[in-house]
Phi, psi and omega in degrees: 000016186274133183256055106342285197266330189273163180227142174274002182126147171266168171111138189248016157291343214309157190270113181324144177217161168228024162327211168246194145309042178228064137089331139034121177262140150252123189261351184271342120019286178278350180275010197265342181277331209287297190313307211285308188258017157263313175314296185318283186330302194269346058063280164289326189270336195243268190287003192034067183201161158245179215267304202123010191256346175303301187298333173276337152299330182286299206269346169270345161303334185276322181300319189256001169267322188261359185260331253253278224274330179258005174280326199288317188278328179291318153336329193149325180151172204261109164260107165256351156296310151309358202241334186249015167279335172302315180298306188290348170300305161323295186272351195271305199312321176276334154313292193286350179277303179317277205303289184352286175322310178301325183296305149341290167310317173290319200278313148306324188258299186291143179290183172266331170316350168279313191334298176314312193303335183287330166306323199269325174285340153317282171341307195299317206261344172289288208276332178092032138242034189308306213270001167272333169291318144342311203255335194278346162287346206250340176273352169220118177310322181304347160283348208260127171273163173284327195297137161259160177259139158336327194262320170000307164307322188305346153349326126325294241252324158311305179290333173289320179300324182294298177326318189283005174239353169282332199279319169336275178340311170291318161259344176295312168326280204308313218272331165301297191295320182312340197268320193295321180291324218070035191225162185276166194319324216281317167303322179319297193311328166297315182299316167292318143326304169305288211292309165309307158302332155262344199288326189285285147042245130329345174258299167323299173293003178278296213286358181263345180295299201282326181185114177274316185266022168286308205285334173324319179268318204285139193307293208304278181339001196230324182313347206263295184328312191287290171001274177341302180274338158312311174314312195283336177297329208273307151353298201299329184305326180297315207281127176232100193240116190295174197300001178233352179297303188280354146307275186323315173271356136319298200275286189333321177303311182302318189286324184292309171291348177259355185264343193299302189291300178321341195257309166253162185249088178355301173298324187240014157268321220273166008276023182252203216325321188307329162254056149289336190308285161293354173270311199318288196319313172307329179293291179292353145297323172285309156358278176313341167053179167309040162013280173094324198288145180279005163256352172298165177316295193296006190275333238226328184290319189249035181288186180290299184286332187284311162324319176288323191294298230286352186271334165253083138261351166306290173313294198290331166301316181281313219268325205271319151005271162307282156016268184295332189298320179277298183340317179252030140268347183261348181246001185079354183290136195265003166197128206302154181282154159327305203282328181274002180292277174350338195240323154298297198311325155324322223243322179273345121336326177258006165269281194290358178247008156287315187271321170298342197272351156305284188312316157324327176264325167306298169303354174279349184264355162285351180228153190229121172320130205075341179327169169294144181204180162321323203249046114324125181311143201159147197274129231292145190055035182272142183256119196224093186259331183337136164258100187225207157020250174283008166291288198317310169305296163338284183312279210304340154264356156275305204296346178285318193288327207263332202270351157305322167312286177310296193291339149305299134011290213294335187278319163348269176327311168280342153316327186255356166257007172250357139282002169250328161308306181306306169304327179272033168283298196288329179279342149001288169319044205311305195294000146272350146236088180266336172060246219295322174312318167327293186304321181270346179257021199067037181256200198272143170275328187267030188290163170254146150207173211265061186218157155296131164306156176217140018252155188322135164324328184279310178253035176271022147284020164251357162260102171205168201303153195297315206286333178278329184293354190254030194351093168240000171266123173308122177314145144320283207313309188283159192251333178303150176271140173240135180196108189248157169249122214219140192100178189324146184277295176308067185264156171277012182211146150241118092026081182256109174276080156267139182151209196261221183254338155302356172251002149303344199252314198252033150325283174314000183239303179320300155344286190311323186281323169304291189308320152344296184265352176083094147223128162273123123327113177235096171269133168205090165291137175217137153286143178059026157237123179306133177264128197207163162249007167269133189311142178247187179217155146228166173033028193095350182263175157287129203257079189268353161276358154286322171304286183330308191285336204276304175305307180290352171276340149316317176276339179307287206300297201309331198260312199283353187047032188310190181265321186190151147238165201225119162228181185280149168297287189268179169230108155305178175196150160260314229221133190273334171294003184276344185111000171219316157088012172171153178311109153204170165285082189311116180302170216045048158264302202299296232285330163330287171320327174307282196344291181289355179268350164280343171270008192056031160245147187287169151239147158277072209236100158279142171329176160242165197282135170328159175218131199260307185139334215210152180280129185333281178273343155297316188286346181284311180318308180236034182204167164278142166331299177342298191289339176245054157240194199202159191275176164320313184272357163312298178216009163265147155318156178286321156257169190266108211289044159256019180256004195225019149285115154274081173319120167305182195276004197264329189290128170255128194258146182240175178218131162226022196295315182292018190228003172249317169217165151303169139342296198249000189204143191264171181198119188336303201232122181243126164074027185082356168269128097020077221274318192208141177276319142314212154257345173185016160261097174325144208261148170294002181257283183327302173324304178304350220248288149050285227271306199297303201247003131284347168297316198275348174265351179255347171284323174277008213248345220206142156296340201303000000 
């Protein structure tokens, strides 16, 4: 019943209708998904941007699942083991023929510092919980790669599954209690519906206020959407709208929903109230039914090609995605050419229309003439979950397709992880990665020596600091001071590492430098945010929950009495759209320093560190070290402006920059080390390499 994956019937004979949810074939339908996955398609391929066409799919899965499930219940009762064995018979062979191929793909095309990350949204996207992974990445950028990932769509395809295995339950429940009241199945389901649809809803519009991109992803924000097409299944046996009212509200529908994505900007309003737009305008096509009039919406809905896109949109939905993705990694482009859209469109289209008819037969192999089914005899309003009969078939042919996919995954994936046993084997070896250490003693960074860098390119977004993984670093999103502690219980320093994720990156060295010295560390880190007393921006907007977080670290630093804090001096910059446009001392840093010097705690304001433009271990992936440096002057001063600042007296400025690059040149792998996990965040092993000459530099700099 996804409506992706389901079809309302073929044949251009079929007799117009204009009806409800009662099984019915509505052919306008299949033109209405065609429409839904070319907008998604041309959208993702031409504009990098989305439609508004994923929410119409989300809301007609509510329409044609609750209308499903409640003809099942008049019948006799809800077999929900049968209703998601069907399912999964239906939706797993072409999910698992897609990822396989990506995977496939990925290993030829994509560099290996991507791999891993694509193994784990396999998994992810396999199991149906991608899009909670998705929201839990989308709350920080630093979790986040510059790369989209193939699999990335499946983000949907997720949110459907919970659903489909939530709404069975969810009506079976209304349809008990209706029974239990003395009221018919269809009232309970109204009731439940209604409650589900404003609570979600309601929520949806906070959380896209309060954090959009958690909610983007999120189930419960999206649930309103299902809801939505359960009303409407429930609604349309009612509407008796005359023949030009429901002309008008065809074409108004039809228009409105192709107009969404142009109007609005998707990505960053939606799900709350804003994606009313495209479930209403889908709603009101459906509304409008099957005409029959040559000036209606549905003459244009239910020709022969739109109905077939609209009969492989499932497919063609899973397929153009990946598609589009290798595409712009083999050609570098960051948005498809006229001719090279055109040719993903092509190309995913002959996928999918290759591919549903396999899956059709697989899923025919999950049912059986005469099985047990949903309209099976049973006692009236009975809840039937057995996993017996079309359940057992149904599972056992999703579960025949995907799990050679997850144990190809698993072995991959355990393949990489006995090459990372293997690399720290090798760093053992300290006089083969000295990193930071090359620089401080005056040698050359690009001497070669006879070890492989580490850690390996491929997995260096997983070299970062100890700290993200203890979440202790603050979300974008968020306003709380997170403040974790780390070193000594007694200590003779207590320490504050304050600031954005460039003073974050230099956690592993500090650390080192604590244990060392008897000091407690006290991190207390926000992404993207300056520790400052000046208004910031992110992504152009105000960036008020950094203010907010700024206040609250104050007050924090004031109850905790550190000894010092050590943040960044300065801001690098590539981009003046980034907010700054060039190395300086951003304003409100001096007046931040008053503050604490009035509280009697020192600062510590280190330089801030190169920034390359580009991801590091991807171009080390396909290009030479040579190729993947960059001069000094890409985005620092030529001097350091904290030397032509006047710093209070509590401030020590420190520059450690010459232990990162030459003179005339920056370099990816300094000492055999890996320099950056990223385009301009120091990896947590260089950092450590580090910790001796920031140590020895904060003794000469400092009383301490």
């Amino acid at each position: 019943m996804s409506p992706l994956a389901s079809r309302t019937g073929t044949g251009a004979g079929t007799a117009p209708r204009t009806g409800g949810a009662d099984g019915g074939h509505r052919p306008e339908i299949d033109g209405l998904r065609a429409v839904a996955v070319l907008l998604v398609a041309v959208y993702h391929i031409w504009l990098g941007r989305v439609s508004g066409g994923v929410d119409v799919f989300l809301m007609l899965s509510g329409f044609l699942v609750t209308g499903s499930l409640l003809r099942a219940a008049g019948r006799g009762g809800i077999g929900i083991g049968a209703f998601l064995g069907r399912l999964a018979a239906r939706l797993l062979p072409t999910a698992a023929l897609v990822i396989a191929a990506v995977l496939l793909c990925t290993r030829l095309l994509l560099p290996e510092p991507r791999w891993r990350d694509v193994l784990g949204e396999a998994f992810a996207s396999a199991l149906h919980h991608l899009n909670w992974s998705l929201a839990l990445d989308a709350v920080d950028y630093l979790a986040r790669g510059e790369e989209t990932s193939p699999l990335q769509h499946f983000w949907s395809l997720s949110v459907q599954g919970q659903f489909y295995v939530l709404w069975p339950l969810l009506i079976a429940a209304a349809v008990w209690a209706a029974g239990r009241s003395g009221r018919g199945p269809r009232t309970g389901v109204l009731v439940a519906l209604v409650a589900v649809f404003a609570l979600s809803l309601a929520y949806s519009v906070h959380a896209t206020r309060n954090d959009q991109p958690w909610a983007y992803f999120d189930t419960g924000a999206r649930l309103w959407e299902f809801a939505l097409g359960g009303l409407l299944a429930l609604a349309l046996p009612h509407l008796r709208l005359p023949l030009a009212v429901r002309i008008a509200l065809g074409w108004a529908g039809l228009a409105a929903l192709v107009l969404c994505g142009v109007l609005l900007q998707v990505s960053t309003v939606f799900p709350g109230h804003a994606a009313l737009w495209p479930t209403l305008a889908a709603a009101a096509v459906i509304a409008a039914g099957t005409t029959g009039a040559r000036a209606g919406a549905d003459r244009l809905l239910t020709l022969r090609p739109a109905r077939y896109l609209g009969s492989v949109s499932y497919a063609l939905y899973l397929w153009h995605w990946p598609v589009l993705v290798f595409y712009l990694a083999a050609t570098g482009r960051t948005l498809a050419s006229p001719v090279g859209g055109a040719a993903v469109l092509v190309v995913s289209v002959v996928l999918a229309a290759a591919t549903t008819p396999v899956a059709d037969r697989l899923a025919a192999l999950g049912r059986r003439p005469g099985a047990a089914g949903p309209g099976s005899p049973r006692r009236a309003g009975a809840v039937v979950p057995a996993l017996r009969g079309p359940a057992l078939r149904g599972a056992a042919v999703g579960l025949a397709c995907l799990l050679p996919v997850l144990l190809a995954a698993g072995a991959w994936s355990a393949r990489l992880d006995a090459d990372q046993r293997r690399w720290e084997e090798l760093l053992a070896d300290g006089r083969s990665y000295p990193g930071a250490a090359v620089l401080a003693g005056g040698g050359n960074a690009a001497r070669a020596l006879d070890r492989p860098v580490y850690p390996d390119p491929a997995r260096a977004s997983e070299d970062v600091p100890a700290t993200y993984g203890d979440g202790c670093n603050q979300t974008i999103a968020d306003a709380e001071v997170i403040t974790c502690v780390y070193g000594a219980e007694s200590p003779e320093r207590t320490v504050a590492l304050v600031g954005g994720s460039h003073a974050a990156h230099w956690f592993p060295a500090l650390e080192r430098v604590a244990l060392d010295r008897n000091w407690r560390l006290v991190n207390i880190v926000k992404g993207s945010c300056l520790f400052t007393d000046a208004p910031q921006t992110y992504k152009g907007a105000p960036y008020t929950a950094c203010a907010e977080w700024n206040r609250g670290v104050m007050a924090e630093l004031a109850a905790l009495e550190p000894d010092a804090v050590f943040t960044t001096g300065t801001t690098t910059s590539l981009d003046a759209s980034a907010g700054f446009g060039e190395e300086q001392v951003v304003d409100g840093y001096v007046e931040r320093w008053r503050e604490l010097e009035a509280m009697g705690v020192e600062v510590v304001a280190v330089r801030d560190t190169p920034r390359f433009g580009f991801d590091v271990p991807d171009c080390l992936a396909a290009s030479t070290p040579e190729e993947c440096s960059v001069e000094p002057g890409t985005s620092m001063a030529a001097t350091s402006p904290l030397e032509s600042v006047r710093v209070p007296g509590n401030v020590t400025v420190l520059d450690l920059n010459d232990l990162i690059c030459e003179p005339a040149v920056c370099r990816p792998v300094v000492g055999n080390v890996l320099v950056y996990w990223d385009g301009s965040h120091i990896g947590a092993t260089f950092m450590r390499t580090l910790a001796p000459e920031l140590d020895a530099r904060l003794a000469e700099a400092t009383d301490w």
